[in-house]
KESE-684613 format. One record per residue (C-alpha): residue in three letters; x negated, y, z negated. Coordinates in pm, 1 decimal, decimal comma. Each point is the difference from the previous one (the first is absolute). Layout:
+------+----------+----------+----------+
: rest :     east :    north :       up :
+------+----------+----------+----------+
:  ALA :        X :        Y :        Z :
...
+------+----------+----------+----------+
% end
This chain:
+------+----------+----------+----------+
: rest :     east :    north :       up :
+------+----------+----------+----------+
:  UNK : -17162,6 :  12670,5 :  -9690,0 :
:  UNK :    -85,0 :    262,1 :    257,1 :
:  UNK :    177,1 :    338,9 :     58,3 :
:  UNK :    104,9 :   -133,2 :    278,3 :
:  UNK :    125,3 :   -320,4 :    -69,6 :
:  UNK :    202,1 :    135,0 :   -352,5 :
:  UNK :    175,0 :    267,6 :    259,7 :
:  UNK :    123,6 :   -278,2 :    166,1 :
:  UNK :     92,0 :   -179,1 :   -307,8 :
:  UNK :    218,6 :    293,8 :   -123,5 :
:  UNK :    133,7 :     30,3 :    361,3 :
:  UNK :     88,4 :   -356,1 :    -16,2 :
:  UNK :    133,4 :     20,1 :   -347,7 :
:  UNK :    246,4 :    274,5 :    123,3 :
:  UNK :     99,3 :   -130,9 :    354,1 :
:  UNK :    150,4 :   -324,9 :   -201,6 :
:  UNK :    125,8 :    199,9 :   -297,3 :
:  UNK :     94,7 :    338,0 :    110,5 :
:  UNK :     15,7 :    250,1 :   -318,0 :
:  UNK :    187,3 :    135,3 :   -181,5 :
:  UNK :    251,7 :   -212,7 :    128,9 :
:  UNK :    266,7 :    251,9 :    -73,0 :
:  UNK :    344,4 :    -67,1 :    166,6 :
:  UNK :     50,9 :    189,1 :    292,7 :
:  UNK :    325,5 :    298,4 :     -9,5 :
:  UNK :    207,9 :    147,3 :    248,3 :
:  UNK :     21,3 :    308,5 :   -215,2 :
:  UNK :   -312,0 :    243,5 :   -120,0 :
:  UNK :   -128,7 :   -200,2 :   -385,8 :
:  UNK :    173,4 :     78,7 :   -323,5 :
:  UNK :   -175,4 :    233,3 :   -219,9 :
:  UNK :   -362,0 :    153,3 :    -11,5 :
:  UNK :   -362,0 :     -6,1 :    -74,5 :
:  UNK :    -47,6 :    331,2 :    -93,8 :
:  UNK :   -403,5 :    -47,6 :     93,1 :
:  UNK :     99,4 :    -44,8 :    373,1 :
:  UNK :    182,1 :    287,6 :      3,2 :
:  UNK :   -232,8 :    299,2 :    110,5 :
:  UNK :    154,7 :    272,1 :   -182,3 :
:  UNK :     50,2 :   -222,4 :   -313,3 :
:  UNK :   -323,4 :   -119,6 :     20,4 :
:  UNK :   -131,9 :    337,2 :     53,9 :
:  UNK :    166,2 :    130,4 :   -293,4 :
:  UNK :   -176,3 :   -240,0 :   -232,2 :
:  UNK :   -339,2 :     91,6 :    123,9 :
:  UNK :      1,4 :    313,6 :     38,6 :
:  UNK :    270,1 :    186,0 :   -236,9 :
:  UNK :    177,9 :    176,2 :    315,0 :
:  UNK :    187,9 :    -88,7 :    291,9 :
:  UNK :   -228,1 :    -47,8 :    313,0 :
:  UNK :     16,1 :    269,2 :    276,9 :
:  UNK :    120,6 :   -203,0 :    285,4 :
:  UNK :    175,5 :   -321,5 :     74,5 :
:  UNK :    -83,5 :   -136,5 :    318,6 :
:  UNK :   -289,4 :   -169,2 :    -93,4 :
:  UNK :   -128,4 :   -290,8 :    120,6 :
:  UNK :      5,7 :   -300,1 :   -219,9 :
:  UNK :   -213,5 :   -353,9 :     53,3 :
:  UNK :    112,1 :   -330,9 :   -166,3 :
:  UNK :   -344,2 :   -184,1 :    -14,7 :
:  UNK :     65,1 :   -363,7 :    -28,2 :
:  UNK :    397,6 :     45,8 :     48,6 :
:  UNK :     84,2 :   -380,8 :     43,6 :
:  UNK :    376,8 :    -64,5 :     67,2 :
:  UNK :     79,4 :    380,9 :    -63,3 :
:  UNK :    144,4 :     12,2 :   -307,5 :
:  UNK :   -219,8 :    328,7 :    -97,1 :
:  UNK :      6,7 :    120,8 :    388,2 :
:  UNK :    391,8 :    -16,0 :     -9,2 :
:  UNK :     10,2 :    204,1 :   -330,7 :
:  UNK :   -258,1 :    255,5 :    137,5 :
:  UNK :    199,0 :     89,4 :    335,0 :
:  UNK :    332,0 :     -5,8 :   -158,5 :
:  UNK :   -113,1 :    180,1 :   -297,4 :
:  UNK :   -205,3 :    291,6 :    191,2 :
:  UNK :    262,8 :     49,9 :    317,4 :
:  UNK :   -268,2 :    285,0 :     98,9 :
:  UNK :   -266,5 :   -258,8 :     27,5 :
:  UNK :   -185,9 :   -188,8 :    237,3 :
:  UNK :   -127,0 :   -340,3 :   -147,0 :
:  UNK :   -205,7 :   -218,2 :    130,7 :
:  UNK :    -75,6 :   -345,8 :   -138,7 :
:  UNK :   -266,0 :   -284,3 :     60,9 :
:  UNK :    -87,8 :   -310,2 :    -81,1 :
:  UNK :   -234,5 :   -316,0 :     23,9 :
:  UNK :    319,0 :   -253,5 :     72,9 :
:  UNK :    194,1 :     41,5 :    345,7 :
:  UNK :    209,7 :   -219,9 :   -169,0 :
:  UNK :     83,6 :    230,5 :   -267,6 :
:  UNK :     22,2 :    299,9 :    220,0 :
:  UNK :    267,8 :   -161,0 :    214,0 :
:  UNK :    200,4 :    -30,8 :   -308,9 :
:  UNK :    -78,6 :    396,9 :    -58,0 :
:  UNK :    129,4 :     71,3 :    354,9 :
:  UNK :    324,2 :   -168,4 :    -59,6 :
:  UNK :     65,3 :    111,5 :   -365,1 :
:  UNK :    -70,6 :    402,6 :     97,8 :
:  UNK :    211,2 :    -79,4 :    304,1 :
:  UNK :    306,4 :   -144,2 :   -174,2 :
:  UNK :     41,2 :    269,1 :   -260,4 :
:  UNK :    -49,0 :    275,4 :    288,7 :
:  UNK :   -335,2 :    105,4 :   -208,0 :
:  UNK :   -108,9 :    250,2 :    309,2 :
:  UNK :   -288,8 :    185,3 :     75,1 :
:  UNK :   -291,8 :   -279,5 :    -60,3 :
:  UNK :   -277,9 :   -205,0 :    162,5 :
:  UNK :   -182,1 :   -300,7 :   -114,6 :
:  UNK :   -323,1 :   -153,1 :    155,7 :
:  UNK :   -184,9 :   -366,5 :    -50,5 :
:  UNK :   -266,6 :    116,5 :   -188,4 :
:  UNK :   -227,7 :      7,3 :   -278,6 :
:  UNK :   -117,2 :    261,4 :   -287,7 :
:  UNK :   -330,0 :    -59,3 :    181,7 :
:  UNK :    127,5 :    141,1 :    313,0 :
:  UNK :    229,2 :    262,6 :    -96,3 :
:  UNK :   -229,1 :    215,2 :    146,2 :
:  UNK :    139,4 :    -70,2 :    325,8 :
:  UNK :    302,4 :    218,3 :    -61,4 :
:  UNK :    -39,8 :    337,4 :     98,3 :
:  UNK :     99,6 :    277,6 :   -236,0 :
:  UNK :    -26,3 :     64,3 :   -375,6 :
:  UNK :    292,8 :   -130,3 :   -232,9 :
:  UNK :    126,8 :    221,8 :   -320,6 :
:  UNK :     87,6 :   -273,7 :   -184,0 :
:  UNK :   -157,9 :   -366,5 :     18,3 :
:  UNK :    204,2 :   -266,4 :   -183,8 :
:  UNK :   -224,8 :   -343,8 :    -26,8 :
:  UNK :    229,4 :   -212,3 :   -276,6 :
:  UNK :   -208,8 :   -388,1 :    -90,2 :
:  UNK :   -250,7 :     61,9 :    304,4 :
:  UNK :   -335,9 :     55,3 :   -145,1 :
:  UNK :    -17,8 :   -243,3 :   -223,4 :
:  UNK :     -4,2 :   -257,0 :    267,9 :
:  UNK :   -277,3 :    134,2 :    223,7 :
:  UNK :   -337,2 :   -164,4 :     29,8 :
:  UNK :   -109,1 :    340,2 :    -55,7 :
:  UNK :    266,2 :    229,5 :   -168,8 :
:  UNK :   -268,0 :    298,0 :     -3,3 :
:  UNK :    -41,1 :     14,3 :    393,8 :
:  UNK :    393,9 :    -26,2 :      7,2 :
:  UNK :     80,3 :    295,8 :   -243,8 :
:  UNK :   -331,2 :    196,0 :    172,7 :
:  UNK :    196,6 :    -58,7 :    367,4 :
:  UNK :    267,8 :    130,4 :   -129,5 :
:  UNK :   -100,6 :    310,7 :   -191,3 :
:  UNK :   -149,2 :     83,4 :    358,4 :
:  UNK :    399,9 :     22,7 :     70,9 :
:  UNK :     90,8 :    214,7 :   -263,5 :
:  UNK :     47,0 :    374,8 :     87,3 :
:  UNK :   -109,2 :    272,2 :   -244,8 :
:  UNK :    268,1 :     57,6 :   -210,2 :
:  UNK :    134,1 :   -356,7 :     -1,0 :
:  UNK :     87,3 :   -272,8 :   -213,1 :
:  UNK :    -71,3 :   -375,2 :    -25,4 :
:  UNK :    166,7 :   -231,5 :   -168,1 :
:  UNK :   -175,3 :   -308,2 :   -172,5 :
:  UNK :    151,4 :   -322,0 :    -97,8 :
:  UNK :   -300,0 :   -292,2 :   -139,4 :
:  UNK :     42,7 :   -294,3 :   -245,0 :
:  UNK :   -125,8 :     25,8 :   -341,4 :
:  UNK :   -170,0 :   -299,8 :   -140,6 :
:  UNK :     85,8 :     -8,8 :   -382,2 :
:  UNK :    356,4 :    -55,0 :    119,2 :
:  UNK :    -23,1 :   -243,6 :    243,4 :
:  UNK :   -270,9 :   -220,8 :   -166,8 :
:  UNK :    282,5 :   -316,3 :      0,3 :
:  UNK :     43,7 :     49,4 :    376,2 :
:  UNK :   -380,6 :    -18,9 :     52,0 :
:  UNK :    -19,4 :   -360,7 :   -152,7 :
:  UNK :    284,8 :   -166,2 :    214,3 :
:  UNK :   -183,2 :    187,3 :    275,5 :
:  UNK :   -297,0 :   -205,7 :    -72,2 :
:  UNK :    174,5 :   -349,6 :   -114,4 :
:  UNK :    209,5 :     49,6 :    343,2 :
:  UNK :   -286,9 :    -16,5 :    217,9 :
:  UNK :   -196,2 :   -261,9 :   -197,3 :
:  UNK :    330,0 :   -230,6 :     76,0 :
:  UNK :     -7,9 :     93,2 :    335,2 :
:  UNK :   -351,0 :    -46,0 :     89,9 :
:  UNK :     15,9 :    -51,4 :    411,2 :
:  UNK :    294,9 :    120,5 :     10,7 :
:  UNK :    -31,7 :    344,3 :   -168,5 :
:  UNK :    130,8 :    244,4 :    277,8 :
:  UNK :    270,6 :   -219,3 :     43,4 :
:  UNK :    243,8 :    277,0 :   -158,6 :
:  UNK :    321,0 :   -247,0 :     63,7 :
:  UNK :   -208,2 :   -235,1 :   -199,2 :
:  UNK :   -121,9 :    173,2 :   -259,0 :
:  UNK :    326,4 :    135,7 :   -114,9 :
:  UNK :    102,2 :   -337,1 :    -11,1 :
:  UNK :   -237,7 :    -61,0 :   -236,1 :
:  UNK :     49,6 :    275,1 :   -177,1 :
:  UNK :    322,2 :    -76,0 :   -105,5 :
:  UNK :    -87,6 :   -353,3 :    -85,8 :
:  UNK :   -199,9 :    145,5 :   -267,6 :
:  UNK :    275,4 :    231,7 :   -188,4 :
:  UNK :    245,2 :   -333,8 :     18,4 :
:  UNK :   -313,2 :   -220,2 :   -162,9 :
:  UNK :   -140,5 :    230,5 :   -242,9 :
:  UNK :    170,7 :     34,7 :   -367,9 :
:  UNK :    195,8 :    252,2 :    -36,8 :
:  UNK :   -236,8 :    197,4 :   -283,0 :
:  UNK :   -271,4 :     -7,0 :    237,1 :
:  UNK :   -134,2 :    338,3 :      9,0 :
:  UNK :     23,5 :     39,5 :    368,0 :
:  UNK :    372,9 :   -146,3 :     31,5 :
:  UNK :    105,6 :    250,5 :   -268,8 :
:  UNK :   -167,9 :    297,8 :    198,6 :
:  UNK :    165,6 :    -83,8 :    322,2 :
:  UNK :    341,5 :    -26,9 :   -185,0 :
:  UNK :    -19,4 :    315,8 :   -164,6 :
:  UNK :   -123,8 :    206,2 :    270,5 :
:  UNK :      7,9 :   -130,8 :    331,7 :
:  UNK :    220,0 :   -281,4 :     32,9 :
:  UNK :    293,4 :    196,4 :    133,7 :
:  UNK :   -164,5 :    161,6 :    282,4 :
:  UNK :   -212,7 :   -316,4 :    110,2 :
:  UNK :    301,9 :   -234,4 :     59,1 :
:  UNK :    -41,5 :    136,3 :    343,3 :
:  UNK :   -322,7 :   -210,0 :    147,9 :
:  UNK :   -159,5 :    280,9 :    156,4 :
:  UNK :    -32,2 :    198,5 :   -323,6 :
:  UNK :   -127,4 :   -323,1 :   -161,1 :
:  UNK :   -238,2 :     -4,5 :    310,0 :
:  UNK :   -135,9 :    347,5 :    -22,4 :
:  UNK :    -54,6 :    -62,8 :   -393,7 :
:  UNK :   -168,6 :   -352,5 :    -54,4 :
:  UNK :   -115,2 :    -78,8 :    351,7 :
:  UNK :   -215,3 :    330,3 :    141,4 :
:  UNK :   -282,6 :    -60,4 :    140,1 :
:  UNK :   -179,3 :    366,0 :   -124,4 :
:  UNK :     90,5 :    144,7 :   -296,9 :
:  UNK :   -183,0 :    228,9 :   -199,5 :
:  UNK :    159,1 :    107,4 :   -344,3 :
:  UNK :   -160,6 :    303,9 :   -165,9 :
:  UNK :    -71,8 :    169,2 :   -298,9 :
:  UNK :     -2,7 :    391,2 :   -116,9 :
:  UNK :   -382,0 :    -24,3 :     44,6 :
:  UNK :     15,8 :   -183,6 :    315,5 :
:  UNK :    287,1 :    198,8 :    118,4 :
:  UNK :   -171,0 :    329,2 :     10,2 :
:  UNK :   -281,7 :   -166,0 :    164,5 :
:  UNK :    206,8 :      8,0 :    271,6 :
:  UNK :    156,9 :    316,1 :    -17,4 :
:  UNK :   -251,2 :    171,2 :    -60,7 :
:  UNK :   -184,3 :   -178,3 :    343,3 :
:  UNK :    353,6 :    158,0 :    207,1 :
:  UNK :   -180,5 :    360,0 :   -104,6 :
:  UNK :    337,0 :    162,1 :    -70,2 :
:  UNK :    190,4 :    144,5 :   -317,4 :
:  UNK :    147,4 :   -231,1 :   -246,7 :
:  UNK :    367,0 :    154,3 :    -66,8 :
:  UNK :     99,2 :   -218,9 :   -260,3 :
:  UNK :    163,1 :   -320,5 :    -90,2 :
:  UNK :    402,2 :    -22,0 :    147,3 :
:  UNK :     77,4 :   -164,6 :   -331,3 :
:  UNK :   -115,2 :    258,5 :   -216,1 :
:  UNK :    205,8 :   -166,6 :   -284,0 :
:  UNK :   -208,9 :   -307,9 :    -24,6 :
:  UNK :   -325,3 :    220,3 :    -61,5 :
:  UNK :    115,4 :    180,7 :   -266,3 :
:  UNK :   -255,9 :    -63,6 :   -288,3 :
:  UNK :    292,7 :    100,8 :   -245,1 :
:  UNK :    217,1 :   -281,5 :     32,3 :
:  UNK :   -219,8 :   -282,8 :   -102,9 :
:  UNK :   -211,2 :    265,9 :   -258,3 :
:  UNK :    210,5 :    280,6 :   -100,4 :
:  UNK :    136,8 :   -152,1 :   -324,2 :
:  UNK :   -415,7 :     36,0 :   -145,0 :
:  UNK :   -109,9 :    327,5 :     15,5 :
:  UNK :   -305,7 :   -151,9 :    -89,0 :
:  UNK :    -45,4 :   -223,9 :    295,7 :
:  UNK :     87,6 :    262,3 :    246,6 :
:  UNK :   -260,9 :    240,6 :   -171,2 :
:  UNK :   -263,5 :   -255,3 :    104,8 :
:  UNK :    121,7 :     46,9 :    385,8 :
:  UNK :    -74,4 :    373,6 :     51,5 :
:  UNK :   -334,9 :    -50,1 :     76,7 :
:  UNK :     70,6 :   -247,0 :    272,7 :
:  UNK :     16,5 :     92,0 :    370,5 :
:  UNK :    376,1 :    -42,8 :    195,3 :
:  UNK :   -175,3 :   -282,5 :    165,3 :
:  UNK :    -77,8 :   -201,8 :   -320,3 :
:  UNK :    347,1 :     92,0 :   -189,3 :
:  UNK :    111,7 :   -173,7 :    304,1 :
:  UNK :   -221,1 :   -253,7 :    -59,3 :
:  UNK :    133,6 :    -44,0 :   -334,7 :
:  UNK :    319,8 :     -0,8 :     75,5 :
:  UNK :    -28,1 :   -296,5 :    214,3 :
:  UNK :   -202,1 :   -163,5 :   -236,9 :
:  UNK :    327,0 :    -27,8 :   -282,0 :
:  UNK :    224,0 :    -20,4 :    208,7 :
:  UNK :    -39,1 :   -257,3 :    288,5 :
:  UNK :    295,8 :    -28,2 :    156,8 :
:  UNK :   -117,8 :    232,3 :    276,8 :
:  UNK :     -6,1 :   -199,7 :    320,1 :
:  UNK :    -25,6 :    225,7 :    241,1 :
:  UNK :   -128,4 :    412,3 :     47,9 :
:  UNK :    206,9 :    260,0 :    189,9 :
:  UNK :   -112,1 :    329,8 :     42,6 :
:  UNK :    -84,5 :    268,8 :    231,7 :
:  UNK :   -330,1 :    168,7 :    151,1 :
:  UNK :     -9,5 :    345,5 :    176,0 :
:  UNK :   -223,3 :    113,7 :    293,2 :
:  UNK :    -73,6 :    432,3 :   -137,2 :
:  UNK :     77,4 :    218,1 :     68,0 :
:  UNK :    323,9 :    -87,4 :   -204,3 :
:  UNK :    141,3 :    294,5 :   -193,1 :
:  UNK :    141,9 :    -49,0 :   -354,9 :
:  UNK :    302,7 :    188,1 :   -169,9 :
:  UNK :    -44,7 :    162,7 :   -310,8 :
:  UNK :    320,1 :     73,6 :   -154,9 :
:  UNK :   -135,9 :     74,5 :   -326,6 :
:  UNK :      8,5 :    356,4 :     66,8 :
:  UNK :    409,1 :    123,0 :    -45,3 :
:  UNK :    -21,8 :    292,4 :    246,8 :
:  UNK :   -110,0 :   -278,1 :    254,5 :
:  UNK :    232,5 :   -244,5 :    -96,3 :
:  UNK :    323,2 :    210,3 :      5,4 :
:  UNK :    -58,7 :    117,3 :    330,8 :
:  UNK :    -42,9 :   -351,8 :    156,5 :
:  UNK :    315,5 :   -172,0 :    214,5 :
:  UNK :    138,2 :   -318,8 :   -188,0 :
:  UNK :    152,4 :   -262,2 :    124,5 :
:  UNK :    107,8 :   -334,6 :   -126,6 :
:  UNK :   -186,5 :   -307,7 :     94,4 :
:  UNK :     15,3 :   -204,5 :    293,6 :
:  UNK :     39,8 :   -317,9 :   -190,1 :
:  UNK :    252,1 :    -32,1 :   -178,4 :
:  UNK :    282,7 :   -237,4 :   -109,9 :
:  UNK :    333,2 :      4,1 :   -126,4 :
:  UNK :     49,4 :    411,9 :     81,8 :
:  UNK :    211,7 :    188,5 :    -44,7 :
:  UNK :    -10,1 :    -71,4 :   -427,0 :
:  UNK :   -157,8 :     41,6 :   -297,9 :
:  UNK :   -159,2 :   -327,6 :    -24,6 :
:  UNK :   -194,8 :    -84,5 :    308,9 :
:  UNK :   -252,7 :   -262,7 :    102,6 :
:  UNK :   -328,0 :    236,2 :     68,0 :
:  UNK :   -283,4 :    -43,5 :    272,9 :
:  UNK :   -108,1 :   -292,8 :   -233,2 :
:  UNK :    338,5 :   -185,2 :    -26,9 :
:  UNK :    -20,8 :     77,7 :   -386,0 :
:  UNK :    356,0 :     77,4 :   -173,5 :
:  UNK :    -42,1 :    444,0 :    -36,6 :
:  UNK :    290,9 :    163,9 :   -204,0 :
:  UNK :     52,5 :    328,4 :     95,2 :
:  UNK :    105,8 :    282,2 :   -245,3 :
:  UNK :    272,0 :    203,7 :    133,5 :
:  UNK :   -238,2 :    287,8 :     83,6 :
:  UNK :   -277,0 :   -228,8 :    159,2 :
:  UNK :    321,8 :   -113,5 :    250,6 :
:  UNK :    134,3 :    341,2 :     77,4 :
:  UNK :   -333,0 :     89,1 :     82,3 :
:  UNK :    -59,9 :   -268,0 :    231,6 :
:  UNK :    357,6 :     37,0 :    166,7 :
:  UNK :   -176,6 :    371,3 :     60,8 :
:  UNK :   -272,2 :   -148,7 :    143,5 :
:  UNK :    173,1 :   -219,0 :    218,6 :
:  UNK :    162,9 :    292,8 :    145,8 :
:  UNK :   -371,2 :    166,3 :     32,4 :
:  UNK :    -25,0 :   -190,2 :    339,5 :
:  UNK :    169,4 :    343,9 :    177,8 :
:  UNK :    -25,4 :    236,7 :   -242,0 :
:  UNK :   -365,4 :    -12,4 :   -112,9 :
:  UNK :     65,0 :    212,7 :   -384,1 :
:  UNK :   -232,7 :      1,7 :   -157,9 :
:  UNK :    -40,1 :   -141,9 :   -335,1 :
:  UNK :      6,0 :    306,9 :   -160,3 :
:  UNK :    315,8 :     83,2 :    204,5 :
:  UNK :    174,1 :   -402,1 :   -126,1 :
:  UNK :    -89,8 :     91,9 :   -349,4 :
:  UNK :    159,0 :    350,0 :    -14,8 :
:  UNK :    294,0 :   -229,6 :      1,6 :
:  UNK :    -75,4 :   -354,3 :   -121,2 :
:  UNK :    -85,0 :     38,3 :   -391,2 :
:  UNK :   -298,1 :   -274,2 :     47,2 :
:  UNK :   -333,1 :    200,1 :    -47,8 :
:  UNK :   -337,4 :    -64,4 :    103,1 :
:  UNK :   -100,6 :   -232,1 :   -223,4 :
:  UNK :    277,8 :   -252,6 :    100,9 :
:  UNK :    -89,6 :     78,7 :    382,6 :
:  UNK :   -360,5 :   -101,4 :   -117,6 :
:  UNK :    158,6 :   -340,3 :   -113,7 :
:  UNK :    188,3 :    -65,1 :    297,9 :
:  UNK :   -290,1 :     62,0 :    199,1 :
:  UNK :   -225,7 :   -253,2 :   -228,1 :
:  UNK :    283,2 :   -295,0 :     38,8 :
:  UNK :    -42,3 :    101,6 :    395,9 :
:  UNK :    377,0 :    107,0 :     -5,6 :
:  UNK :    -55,6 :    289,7 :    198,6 :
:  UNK :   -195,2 :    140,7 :    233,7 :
:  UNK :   -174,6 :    327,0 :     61,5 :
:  UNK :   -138,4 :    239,1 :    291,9 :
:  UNK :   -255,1 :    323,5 :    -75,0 :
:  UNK :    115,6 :    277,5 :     28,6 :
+------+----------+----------+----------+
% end
């Protein structure tokens, strides 16, 4: 299949299965991403808050505007701007920023080829389960690092393949059923379904949808999107800096840094995770991957320099910084909190007064010197709270 003619597959695809089909709210979404929000985001990559906050922020590949809505109403000094390959889709994006009064962006019915037809540089690009479904995901992260102003961040949402080896079969056994009629998307969901009613109920593939994806693909355009895509191209760590490393910019790091902790799958052999110094980050990740497949996707971030980095190792540095608590958070004011990550954080009753003092940083700017002269924390458990992204900090 041409360029050309899997373009207009996708298009298709997307026109009769706009996605993520999302309901649409008369009020701004519950809750946060904490990677589409620029200072959170920011934060993460850098170790400091970022200078300014009316940036300008592109959702490559925003479909119905689930991520476009969070951007805008998450960064109120923003302007977004979102595009996509389905005017179908995008009309959906118009009315769902609309209805919840999500201000202060633009969309346009357009590729990642020809993003280069905007005018301007963007601070932070968001392209969430783009790539991996251009003909050529190289020329499509390339266009867009040509968007990315120095200083800026991008960040990168692509399937993995160890995880999503089950979806790759009924891929295939879809379109052998459908011969002719493959691009029939009505069709082939039809079929699709046919197939988890026949097969037994131990068959590898029915047990993989049930456990991981049967919940969100009762809705026919997610079942659409993951069986019935025309392009899809599902990567590997060695694979996957093949491409990054083609975009020519920084790679930050991983936005699950959890998952690619060597410790948790090695830590109980010291033995084992002797054997691993010698390896390069790139292989540990490797590795990683390798024991534990369950990975089915990679988020993470990439940096165009010059992007500065914090060093708060240093205690005359770190005392004289502005802290303030993070942007997302749930379940404040109280000592147990859900953090940026939605993971259950108790908070010691030093850690909280702290962070009430923090909160109140937003017009009084003490520094943390100043907040610890009368919060009995120390810098140590500032240097925890800033690890668990609980707070937030500006040089001095």
């Amino acid at each position: 299949m041409t360029n050309q003619k899997t373009i207009a597959a996708v298009e298709q695809l997307y026109n009769t299965y706009p996605f993520p089909p999302e309901p649409l709210l008369d009020e701004p979404p519950p809750g946060y991403n904490w990677r589409w929000n620029w200072i959170a985001a920011y934060s993460f990559c850098t170790g400091q808050k970022p200078q300014k906050q009316d940036v300008r922020i592109l959702d490559a590949g925003c479909g119905t505007g689930v991520g476009t809505e969070y951007l805008v109403h998450l960064n109120p000094e923003a302007s977004v701007v979102g595009i996509d390959l389905s005017e179908g889709a995008l009309a959906v994006a118009r009315e769902r920023c609309c209805r919840s009064r999500a201000q202060g962006v633009e969309f346009h019915h357009l590729s990642l080829y020809e993003v280069g037809q905007i005018e301007g540089e963007f601070d932070l690009i968001n392209c969430v389960g783009v790539l991996h479904h251009l003909p050529d995901p190289i020329g499509g992260i390339q266009a867009l690092t040509q968007k990315l102003a120095p200083g800026g961040l991008m960040h990168v949402f692509v399937y993995a393949e160890l995880g999503r080896w089950e979806i790759q079969l009924m891929q295939k056994a879809i379109a052998l059923l459908q011969g002719e009629e493959k691009g029939n998307y009505q069709d082939g969901v039809k079929v699709g379904r046919q197939l988890f009613e026949v097969l037994p109920e131990n068959n590898r593939i029915v047990k993989r949808e049930r456990e991981r994806w049967s919940l969100e693909n009762q809705r026919d355009a997610n079942f659409a999107d993951m069986y019935l895509h025309p392009q899809e191209i599902d990567y590997n760590i060695e694979t996957l800096f093949e491409l990054i490393e083609a975009s020519g910019l920084e790679f930050i790091g991983f936005s699950n840094p959890s998952y690619w902790d060597l410790e948790r799958l090695l830590g109980k052999n010291p033995e084992l995770m002797a054997r691993t110094q010698g390896l390069s980050d790139r292989q540990v990740y490797r590795l990683i991957e390798l024991l534990d497949p369950e990975v089915s996707h990679y988020e993470f971030f990439l940096g165009r320099p010059p992007l500065p980095k914090a060093d708060w190792s240093v205690d005359e540095i770190l005392l004289a910084a502005i802290p303030e608590r993070h942007p997302c958070m749930e379940g404040w004011p109280s000592q147990c909190v859900f953090n940026y990550d939605y993971q259950i954080t108790n908070l010691s009753p030093a850690e909280f007064e702290f962070l009430q003092a923090c909160d109140a940083n937003s017009t009084r700017q003490r520094t943390l010197a100043e907040i610890l002269a009368d919060v009995p924390l120390g810098l140590e458990g500032v240097r925890s709270l800033l690890k668990q992204q609980l707070i937030i900090l500006t040089p001095s």
